[in-house]
N, C-alpha and C positions, 0 to 999 in steps of 0.2 A: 543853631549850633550849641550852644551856650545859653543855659537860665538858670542863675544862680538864684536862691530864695532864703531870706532869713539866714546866711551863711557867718556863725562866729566860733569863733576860733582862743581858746579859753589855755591859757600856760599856768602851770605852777610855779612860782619862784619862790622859793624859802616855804616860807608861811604866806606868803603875797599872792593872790590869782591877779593876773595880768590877761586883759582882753587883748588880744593882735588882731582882731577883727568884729565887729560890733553890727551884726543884722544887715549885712552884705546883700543886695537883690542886685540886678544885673543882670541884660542881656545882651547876648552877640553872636549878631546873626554871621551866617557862612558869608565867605570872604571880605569880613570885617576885617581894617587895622584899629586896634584900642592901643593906645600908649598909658599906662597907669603912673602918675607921679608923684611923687610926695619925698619924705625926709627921711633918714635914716631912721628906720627905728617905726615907723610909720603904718607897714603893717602891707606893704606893697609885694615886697617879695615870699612874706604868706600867703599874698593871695593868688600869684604865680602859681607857688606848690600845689594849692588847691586846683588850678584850673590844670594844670598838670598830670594830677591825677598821685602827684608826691605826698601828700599827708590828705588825714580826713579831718572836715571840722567837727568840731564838740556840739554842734546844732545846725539845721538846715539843711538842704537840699541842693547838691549840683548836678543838672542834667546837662548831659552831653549828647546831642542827636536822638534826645528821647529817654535818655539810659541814664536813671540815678545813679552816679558813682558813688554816693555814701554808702550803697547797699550791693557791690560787687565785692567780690571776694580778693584779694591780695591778687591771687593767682591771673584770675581775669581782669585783674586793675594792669598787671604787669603786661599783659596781650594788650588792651588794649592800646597804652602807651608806645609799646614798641612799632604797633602797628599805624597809629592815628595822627602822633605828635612830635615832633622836633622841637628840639632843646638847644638854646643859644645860651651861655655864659660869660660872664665876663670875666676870669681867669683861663679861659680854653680848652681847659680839660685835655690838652692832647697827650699820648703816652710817649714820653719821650725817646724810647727804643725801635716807635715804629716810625716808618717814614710816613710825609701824605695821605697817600693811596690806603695803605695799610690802616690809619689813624680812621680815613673814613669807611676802609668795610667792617671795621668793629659792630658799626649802627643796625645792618644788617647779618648778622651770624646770628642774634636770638631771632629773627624769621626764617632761621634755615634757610638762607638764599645758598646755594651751590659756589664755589670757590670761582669759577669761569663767571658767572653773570656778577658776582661782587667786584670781581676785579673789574671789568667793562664798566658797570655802575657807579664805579668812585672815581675811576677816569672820567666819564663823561659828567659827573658834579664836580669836579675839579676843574675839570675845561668851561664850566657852567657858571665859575665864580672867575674865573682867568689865572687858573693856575693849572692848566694847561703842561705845562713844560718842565712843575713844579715838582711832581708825582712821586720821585725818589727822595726827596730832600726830606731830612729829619729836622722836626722843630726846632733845634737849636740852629739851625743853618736858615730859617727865614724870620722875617720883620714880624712886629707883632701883629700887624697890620695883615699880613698873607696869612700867618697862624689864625687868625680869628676868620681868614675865608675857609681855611682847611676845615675850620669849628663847624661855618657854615654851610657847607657841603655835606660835612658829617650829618647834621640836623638835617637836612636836603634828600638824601640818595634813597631814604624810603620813601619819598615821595608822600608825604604825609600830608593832613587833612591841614593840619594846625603847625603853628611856627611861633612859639616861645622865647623868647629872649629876657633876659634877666642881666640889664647894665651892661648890653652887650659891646659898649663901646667906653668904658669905664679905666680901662688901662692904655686907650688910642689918644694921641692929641688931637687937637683940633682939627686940623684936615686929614688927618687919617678919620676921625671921628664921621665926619660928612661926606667919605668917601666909603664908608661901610655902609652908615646908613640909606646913603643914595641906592644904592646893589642890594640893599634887606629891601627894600620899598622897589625898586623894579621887579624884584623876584616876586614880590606880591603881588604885584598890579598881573605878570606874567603868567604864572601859575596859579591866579584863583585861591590864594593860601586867605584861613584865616590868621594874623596876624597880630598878638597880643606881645607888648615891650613894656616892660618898668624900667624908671630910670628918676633918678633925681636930676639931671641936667634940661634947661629952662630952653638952652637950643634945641634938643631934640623936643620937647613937649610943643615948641610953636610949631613943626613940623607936619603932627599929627592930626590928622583930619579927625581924629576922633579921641576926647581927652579926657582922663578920667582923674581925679586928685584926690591921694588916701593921707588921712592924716590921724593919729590916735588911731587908726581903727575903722575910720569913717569916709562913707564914699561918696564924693560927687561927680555928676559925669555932665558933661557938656560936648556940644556938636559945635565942630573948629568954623569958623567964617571963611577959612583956607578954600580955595578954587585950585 
């Protein structure tokens, strides 16, 4: 799926260069979950973007299914995202004027899906995270907790290769927290997704059957003792 090589990622500040990422190698295979963790500032939700297909690094190599993304074009970077990867946030991103349903066939209008199979398609990823019943209600009329299944639906209804998550339980308390990520990790195990989450919380990191800790810039990966 994933073989990252020599991947750094180089910012200007003032007169100051600032490394966000420091000779990044990394692989991961189809229907892997990687949980990446580390601190604020750390260099974790850079490396999201990158696997994303969202910014390019300043040196290195990211192949995707064979296919160096450094060297696609904007155009075809943007196809293949829409088509390959779902996007999880932790602010939810939803428009507040559309309800549910609406909120998730945004995902699909840049593949030209037809208005009749969008609408069917967001019904059935809404029913697929149990909001079901939910379908007309505008984000201001459910929990954060339902807002971030709506999020995850949306990321869902293309059916996609990959499943991104960026602190996706960072505005949830604690049992809403464990109860999001219980349904991200069934929907994994379900659907064959490869699944990649950053997060600096130490409960989700025990979690992960597969862990990776970024720090400065710097990667270490370790394989969880977790059964």
């Amino acid at each position: 799926m994933y073989v990252l090589t020599g991947v750094t990622k180089r910012y200007q500040r003032g007169k100051s260069t600032v490394d966000a990422l420091k000779g990044i190698d990394l692989s991961i295979a189809d229907g892997d979950q990687l949980v990446i963790q580390g601190p604020t500032g750390g260099g974790k939700s850079t490396l999201l973007q990158m696997l994303g297909a969202l910014d390019r690094p300043t040196a290195g190599s990211i192949e995707f299914d064979g296919t160096d993304l450094t060297k696609l074009s904007e155009a075809k970077l943007t196809t293949m995202r829409s088509e390959n990867i779902g996007f999880i946030f932790q602010a939810f991103n939803l428009i507040p004027t559309l309800n549910a349903q609406e909120n998730v066939e945004t995902a699909l209008v840049p593949m030209g899906v037809k208005t009749p199979d969008r609408r069917r398609r967001a019904a059935e990823a809404l029913e697929s995270v149990g909001l079901g019943e939910r379908l007309t209600h505008l984000p201001s009329e459910l929990s954060g907790g339902q807002q971030q299944r709506v999020a995850i639906a949306r990321a869902l209804v293309k059916e996609p290769k990959v499943l991104l998550a960026d602190e996706p339980t960072g505005n949830l308390d604690e049992s809403m927290r464990d109860e999001i990520m219980g349904l991200l990790e069934g929907l994994w195990r379900d659907r064959g997704l490869t699944f990649i989450l950053v997060t600096h919380d130490s409960g989700i990191a025990k979690r992960a059957p597969r862990l990776a800790t970024i720090r400065k810039g710097t990667l270490t990966v370790r394989e969880s003792s977790r059964t």
